[in-house]
N, C-alpha and C positions, 0 to 999 in steps of 0.2 A: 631556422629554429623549429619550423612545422616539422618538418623533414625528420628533426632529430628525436623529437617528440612522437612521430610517429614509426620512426624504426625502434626504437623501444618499448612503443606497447606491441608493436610486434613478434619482437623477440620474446617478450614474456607471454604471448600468446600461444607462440612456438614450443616455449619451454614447455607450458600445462600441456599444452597438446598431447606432447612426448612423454610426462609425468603418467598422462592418461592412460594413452597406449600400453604403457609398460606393467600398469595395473589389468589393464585387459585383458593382456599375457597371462599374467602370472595369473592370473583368478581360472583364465582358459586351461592353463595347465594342469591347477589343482583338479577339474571338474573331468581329466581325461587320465588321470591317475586309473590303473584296474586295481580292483576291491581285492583285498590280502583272503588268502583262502584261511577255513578255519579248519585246525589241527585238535582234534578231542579224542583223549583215551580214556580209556574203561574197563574196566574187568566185568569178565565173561565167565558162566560155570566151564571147567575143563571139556576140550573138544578134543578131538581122536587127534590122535600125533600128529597126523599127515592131513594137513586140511586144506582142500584148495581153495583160491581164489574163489569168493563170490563173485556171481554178475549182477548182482542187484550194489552193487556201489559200495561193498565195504572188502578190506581182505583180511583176513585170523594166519598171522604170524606167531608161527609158537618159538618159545623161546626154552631150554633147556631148565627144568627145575632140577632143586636140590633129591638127591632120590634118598630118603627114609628106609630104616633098618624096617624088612618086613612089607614095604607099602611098593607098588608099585609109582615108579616114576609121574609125574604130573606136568604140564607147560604152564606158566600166566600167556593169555595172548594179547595181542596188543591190537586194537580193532583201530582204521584211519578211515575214515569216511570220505572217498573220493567224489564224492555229489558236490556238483559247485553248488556254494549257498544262493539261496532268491539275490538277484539282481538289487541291489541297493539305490533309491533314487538319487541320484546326484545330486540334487536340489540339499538333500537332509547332510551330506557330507561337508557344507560348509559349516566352516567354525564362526563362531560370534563376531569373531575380529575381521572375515572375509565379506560378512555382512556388514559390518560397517564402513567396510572399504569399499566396497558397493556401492553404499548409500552418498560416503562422501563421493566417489566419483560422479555419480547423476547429479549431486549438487554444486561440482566443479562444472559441469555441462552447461548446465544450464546456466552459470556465472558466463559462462564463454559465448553462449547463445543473446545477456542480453537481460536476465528475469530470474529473479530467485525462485525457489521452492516456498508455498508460502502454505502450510497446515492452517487446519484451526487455531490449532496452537499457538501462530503465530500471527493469527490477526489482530488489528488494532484493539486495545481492550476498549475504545470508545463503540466499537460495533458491538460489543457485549453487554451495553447498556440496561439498565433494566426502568423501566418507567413508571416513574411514581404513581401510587395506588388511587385509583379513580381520576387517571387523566385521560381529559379528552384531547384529541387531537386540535390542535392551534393550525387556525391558516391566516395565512399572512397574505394580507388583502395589497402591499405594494413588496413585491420580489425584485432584490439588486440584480441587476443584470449585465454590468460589468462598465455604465456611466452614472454620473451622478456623483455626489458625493459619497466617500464611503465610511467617513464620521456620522453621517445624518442618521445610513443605513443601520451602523450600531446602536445607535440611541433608539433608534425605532426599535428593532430586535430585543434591546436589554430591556425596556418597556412591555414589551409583550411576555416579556419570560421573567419578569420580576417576580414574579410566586415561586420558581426556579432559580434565582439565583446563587444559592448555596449550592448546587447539583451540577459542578463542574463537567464532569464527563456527558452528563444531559445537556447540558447548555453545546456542546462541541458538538454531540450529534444530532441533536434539530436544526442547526445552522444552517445546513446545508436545504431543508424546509422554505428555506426566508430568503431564497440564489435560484436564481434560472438562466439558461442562454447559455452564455460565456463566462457567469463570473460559477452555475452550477458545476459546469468541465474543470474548472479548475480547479474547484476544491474537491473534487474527488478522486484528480490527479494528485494529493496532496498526502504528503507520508503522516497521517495524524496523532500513529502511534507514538512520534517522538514529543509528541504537544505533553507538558506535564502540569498547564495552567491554560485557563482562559486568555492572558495577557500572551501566553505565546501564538494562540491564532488569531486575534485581535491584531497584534503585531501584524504577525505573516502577511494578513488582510487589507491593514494598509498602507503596506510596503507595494502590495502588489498595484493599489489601485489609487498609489499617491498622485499620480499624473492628473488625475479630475482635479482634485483638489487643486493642483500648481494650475492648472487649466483655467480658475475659474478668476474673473474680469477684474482689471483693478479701477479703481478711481480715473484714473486716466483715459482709461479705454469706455466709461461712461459716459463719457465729456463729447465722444468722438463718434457715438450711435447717431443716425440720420434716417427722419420721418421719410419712411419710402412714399412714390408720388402715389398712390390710390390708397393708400394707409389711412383710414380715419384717427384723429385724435387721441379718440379713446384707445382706439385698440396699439395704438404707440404709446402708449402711456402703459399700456397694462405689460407689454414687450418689454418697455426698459424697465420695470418696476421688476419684473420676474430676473431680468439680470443683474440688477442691483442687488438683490435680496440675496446672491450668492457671493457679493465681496466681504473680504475679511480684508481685519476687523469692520463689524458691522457698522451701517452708515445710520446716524442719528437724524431723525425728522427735520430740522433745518440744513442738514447738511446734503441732504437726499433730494432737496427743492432746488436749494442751489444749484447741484450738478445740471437737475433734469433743464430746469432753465436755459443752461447752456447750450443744450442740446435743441433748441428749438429755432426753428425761423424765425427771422425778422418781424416778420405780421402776428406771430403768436406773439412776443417775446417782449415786443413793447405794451403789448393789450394785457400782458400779465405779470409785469416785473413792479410794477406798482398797482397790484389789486388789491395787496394788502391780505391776500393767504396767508394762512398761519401751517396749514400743512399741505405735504402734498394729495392728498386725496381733493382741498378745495381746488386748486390746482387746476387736477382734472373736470372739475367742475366745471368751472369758469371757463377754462379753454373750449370746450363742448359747446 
């Protein structure tokens, strides 16, 4: 099925190839055409019957006039200027339409190469931004960096840019301001011209970076964390507490005791299952 798939992008690469070439030609041909010479007549006052050849590049062929009762005979002569005209640039001889068939072939190339042709013209309008009148620049004192949740991330960013909230296209281009590491590469690999809302980079964003989220611990997996041997108390408690605080749905004050309890030795577990805590921070009190 590769196979087949890839002898027909090859075949149509063959085609353009040949489409190419055959513009190449013909553009080469028009540009080797020689320039038409130019033919101008004129009258001249009568010259003596017999007049030769000039060498300065023109010749006076007389031609038989009417002869008048009375008047001697007269000739019109016919002057052809043999000087070839100035050399014409080749460049100006193309027509409009061999220019644009120019232009589309460079941008058939470069289709074949891999990378469009990208103008001004044609960049994203969110790089065109203009920023509102007496702003300062925002820094963003925690930058996503491609773990963590990427809910949290939004809610911090929409927080800092809520004086900006109506200024869609401003919101898309500081975003990139509030990303470093891996998660800033990615969004500037990211076509943003086609974004026509906030909600379609928000999307994009945590489509991309939905795995933290599935990543993060459930209920079960709290049950099954284990006081490493040189671990002080406290600082196990402060460990599972920061893991807990990322399950969803979140865990309510007695349900969050129960778990950790679980999780404890024997010699803790009876010295604190009837202390009579009410939450878990006495908890960690008591155990200390």
């Amino acid at each position: 099925m590769e196979n087949d798939d890839t002898n027909v992008r090859m075949a149509k690469m063959e085609d353009q190839l040949a489409q190419l070439t055959a513009m190449m030609l013909e553009i080469s041909q028009k540009l080797k055409e020689p320039p038409a010479v130019a033919v101008t007549g004129t009258s001249t006052p009568a010259l003596s019957e017999h007049a030769s050849p000039s060498t300065g590049g023109t010749h006076v062929a007389d031609l038989p006039g009417k002869e008048i009762a009375g008047e001697a005979p007269s000739a019109t002569p016919i002057i052809v200027n043999l000087d070839l005209p100035p050399k014409e640039n080749p460049t100006s001889r193309l027509s409009d339409e061999s220019e644009k068939r120019l232009a589309k072939m460079e941008e058939r190339l470069c289709v074949l190469q891999g990378y469009e042709l990208k103008g001004a013209d044609r960049l994203s309008p969110y790089t065109k931004t203009s920023f509102p009148e007496n702003f300062q620049e925002l820094e963003f004192t925690r930058k996503y960096d491609g773990t963590g949740c990427p809910r949290t991330h939004l809610r911090y960013y929409m927080r800092k840019m809520a004086h900006y909230a109506d200024n869609v296209p401003f919101l898309i281009h500081t975003f990139q301001d509030s990303l470093e590491g891996i998660a800033l590469t990615w969004f500037i690999a990211l076509d943003i011209e086609e974004f026509t809302s906030w909600d379609d980079l928000t999307n994009e964003f945590l489509q991309q970076y939905r795995f933290n989220t599935e990543l993060a611990p459930t209920r079960e997996e709290l049950t099954c964390v284990e006081k490493k041997r040189n671990e002080s108390f406290k600082a196990f408690a402060q460990r599972w507490r920061t893991m807990a605080s990322q399950v969803k749905p979140a865990l309510n004050e007695r349900e969050m005791k129960q778990l950790f309890l679980k999780t404890l030795p024997s010699e803790y577990f009876q010295g604190l299952v009837f202390s009579g805590c009410q939450t878990f921070s006495q908890l960690v009190e008591v155990g200390e």
